[in-house]
N, C-alpha and C positions, 0 to 999 in steps of 0.2 A: 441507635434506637431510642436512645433519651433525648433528641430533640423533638420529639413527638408524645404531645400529651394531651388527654381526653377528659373531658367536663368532670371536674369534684362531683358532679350529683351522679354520676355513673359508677362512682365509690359507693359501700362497697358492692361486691360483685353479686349476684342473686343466686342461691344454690341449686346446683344441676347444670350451668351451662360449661362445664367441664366436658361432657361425657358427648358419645353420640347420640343422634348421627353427624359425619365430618360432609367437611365441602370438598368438591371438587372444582377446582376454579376452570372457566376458560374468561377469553376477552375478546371480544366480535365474532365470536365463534370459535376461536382458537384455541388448541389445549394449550395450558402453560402450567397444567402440575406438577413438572418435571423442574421448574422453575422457583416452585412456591413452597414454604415449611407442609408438611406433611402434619395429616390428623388434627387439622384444625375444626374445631365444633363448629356447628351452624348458631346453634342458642350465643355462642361466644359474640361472631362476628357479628351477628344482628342485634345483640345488647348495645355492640360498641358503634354498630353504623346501620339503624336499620333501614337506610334507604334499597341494601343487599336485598333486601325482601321482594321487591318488583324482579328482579333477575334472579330468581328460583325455576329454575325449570321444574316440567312435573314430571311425577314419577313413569318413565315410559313402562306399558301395558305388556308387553311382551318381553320377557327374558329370557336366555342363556341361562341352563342349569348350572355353570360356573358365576353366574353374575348373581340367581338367586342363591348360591349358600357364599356368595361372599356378602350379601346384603344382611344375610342373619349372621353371622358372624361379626360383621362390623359394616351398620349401614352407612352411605352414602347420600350426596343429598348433588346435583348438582346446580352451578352458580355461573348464569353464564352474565360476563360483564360489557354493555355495550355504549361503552365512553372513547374517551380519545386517552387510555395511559398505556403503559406499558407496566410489566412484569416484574419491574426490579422494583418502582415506586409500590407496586401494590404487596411487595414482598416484604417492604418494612412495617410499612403498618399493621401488617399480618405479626410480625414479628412482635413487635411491640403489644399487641393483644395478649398473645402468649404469654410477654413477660409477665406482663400484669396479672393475667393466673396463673401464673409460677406451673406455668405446665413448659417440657423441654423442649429446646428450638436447638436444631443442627447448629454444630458450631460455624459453618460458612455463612452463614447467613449474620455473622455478628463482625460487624464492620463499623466502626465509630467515628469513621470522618468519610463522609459521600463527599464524593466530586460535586462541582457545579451541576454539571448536567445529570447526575443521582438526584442531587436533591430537588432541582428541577418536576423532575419523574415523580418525588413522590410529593412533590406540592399538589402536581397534577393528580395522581390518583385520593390525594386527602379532599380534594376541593369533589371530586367526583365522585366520592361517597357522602358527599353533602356533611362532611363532617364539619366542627366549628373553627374558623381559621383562630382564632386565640391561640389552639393548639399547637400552632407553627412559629409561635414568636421564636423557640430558640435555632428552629430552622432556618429561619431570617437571618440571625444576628451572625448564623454558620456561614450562609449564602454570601453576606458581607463583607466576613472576615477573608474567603476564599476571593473575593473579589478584590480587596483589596492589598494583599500577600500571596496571590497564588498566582497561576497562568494565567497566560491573557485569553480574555473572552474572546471566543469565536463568533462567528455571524448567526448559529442555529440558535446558542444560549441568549444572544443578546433581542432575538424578536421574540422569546418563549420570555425572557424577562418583562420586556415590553409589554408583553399582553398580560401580564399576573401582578403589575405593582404601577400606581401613581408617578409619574415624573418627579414628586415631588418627594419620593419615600428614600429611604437612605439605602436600600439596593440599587435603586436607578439609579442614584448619584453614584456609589463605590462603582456599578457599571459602562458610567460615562467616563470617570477617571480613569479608571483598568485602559478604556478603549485608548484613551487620548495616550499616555505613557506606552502603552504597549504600539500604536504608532511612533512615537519618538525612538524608540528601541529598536525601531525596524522589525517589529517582530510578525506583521503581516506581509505577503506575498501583493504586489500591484495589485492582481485581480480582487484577493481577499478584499483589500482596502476599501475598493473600488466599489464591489456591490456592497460592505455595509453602509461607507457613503450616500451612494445613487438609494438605498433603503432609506436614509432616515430624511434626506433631501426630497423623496417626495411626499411626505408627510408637514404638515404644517406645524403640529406639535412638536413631533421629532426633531423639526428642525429648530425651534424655537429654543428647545432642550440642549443641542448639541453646536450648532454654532458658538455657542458663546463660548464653550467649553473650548471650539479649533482657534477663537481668538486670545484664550486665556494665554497662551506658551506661543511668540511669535516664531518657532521653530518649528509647528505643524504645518502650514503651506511647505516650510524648506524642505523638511523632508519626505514632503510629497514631490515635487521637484527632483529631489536626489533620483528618488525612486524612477520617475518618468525617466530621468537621463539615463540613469542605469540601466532601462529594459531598453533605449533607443541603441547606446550601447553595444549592446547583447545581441541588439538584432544587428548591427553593421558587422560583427565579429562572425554572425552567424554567416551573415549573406557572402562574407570573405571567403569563411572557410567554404560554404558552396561553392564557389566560382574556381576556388583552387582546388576543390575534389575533384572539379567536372575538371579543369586543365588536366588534372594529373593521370586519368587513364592514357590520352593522346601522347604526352610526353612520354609516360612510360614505354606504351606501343612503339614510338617512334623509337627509343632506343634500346627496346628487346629487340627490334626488326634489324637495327644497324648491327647492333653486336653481333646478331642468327649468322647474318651476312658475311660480317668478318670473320666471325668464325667458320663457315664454309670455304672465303679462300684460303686463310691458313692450313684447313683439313685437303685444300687440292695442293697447294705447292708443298706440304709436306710427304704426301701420297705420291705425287712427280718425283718430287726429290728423291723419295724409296724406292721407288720404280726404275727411274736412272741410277741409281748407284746399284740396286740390282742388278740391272742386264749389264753394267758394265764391271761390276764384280765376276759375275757369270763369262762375259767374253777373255775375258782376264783369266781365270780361270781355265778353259777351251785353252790359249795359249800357250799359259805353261805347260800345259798338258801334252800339247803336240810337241812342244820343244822337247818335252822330257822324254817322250817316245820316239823322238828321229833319233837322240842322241842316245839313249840306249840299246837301239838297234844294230849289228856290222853294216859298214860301207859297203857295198859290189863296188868296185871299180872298174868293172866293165860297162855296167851301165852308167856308171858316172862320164867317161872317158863317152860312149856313145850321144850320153847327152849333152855334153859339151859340144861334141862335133858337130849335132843337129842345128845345135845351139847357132855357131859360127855361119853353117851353111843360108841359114836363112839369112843373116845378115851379108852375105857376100852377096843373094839373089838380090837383096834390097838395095 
């Protein structure tokens, strides 16, 4: 919140813009007071930025008996904002009002070192409350430093830079270098590269800005190169493993089919084999059986003696 400071002639504060009535903020229509420090004055904001004042809505005619005793109990005033920011920019500078009248701001809301793309948001919403840019020098020197020791810039940060600082200011420069190292690092994706490339290539400034910087390190061409063979690569690896997925159904099929198969005649010559050794266990059986019942039987000898005889006879007729 201390990178953000407001004109000495605004010191000090004028008395009464402490109290209500508070704002309620939206932005193109949107509520975002669920977003923003709570019970913030109107007299406050509009000391510190009175451009607020053209986006005062008026007070609507008709109320809710719950809306009218919360208006006398604590009126509201609301503030609708229709710029290009967002929520978290316009939440510091809210913040920062605050401090300055030592009135109390949620602890979430106290965070001492924004991201690139934070402090981005709240360039944006300072410039859009037409406030004085002086106020942001040490939001600069933040922006800077982040750029030049932190992550590498993205494509969204580097065209939202581009449009808020000279080619020639020491952002755009830590921005250009970030780019160039964070290519050598491999630290973008082909595509990544590729649109902020084909972005600053078709700009005549942009490019006048950033070529010098791809020829500073004759290692930038290479490892775009690297990068292209790598994704060519990738894709010959890819097209393999296709060609061998599609084979490998048909081959599979082919030798679930053979195996089904051989395992069907095993399951008939095994079922054969049980079946034969059955009926011939079973005839084997019947056998002994009859043997075991002639011979425990008595002999007739007369009939044995008659069968013999018959026996003879036919062979003497033959």
């Amino acid at each position: 919140m201390y990178l953000l400071e407001f004109p000495p002639s605004m010191m000090p504060l004028p008395s009464g813009v402490n109290g209500p009535p508070y704002v309620m903020f939206g932005i193109n229509s949107q509520d975002c007071t669920s977003l923003l420090p709570t019970d913030v004055p109107l007299r406050l904001v509009l000391h510190f930025a009175p451009a607020l004042k053209k986006w005062i809505l008026p007070q609507p005619e008709i109320l809710s008996q719950r809306a009218i005793r919360m208006s006398l109990t604590t009126p509201h005033v609301g503030i609708n904002i229709l710029a290009s920011i967002d929520a978290t920019g316009l939440a510091w500078i809210l913040v920062r009002m605050l401090q300055i009248a030592n009135l109390s701001v949620d602890k979430k809301f106290f965070i001492f070192d924004p991201s690139l793309s934070v402090s981005i948001a709240i360039q944006q919403a300072w410039l859009a409350l037409e406030l004085p840019l002086e106020g942001l020098a040490s939001l600069h020197v933040h922006m800077q430093m982040s750029l030049m020791y932190g992550m590498p810039v993205v494509f969204p940060e580097m065209r939202a830079l581009w449009s808020m600082f000279p080619p020639a200011s020491p952002v755009i420069q830590a921005m250009g270098d970030n780019f160039v190292q964070s290519h050598l690092a491999k630290s973008y994706t082909q595509p990544e590269f590729s649109a902020i490339r084909n972005w600053y290539l078709a700009d005549l400034e942009r490019y006048r800005f950033f070529i010098p910087l791809e020829k500073r390190d004759p290692s930038f061409g290479k490892i775009q190169d690297e990068m292209i063979a790598d994704i060519v690569a990738e894709k010959v690896k890819a097209d393999a493993a296709a060609q061998e997925a599609a084979k490998t159904p048909m081959r599979i099929r082919r030798k679930k089919k053979l195996d089904e198969a051989t395992a069907s005649v095993q399951d008939t010559t095994i079922l054969s084999s049980a079946k034969y050794e059955g009926r011939e266990r079973r005839r084997e059986e019947r056998r002994q059986s009859d043997l075991t019942k002639s011979y425990s039987q008595p002999i007739d000898s007369v009939a044995l003696m008659n069968a013999i005889a018959q026996e003879r006879s036919f062979r003497d007729e033959e």
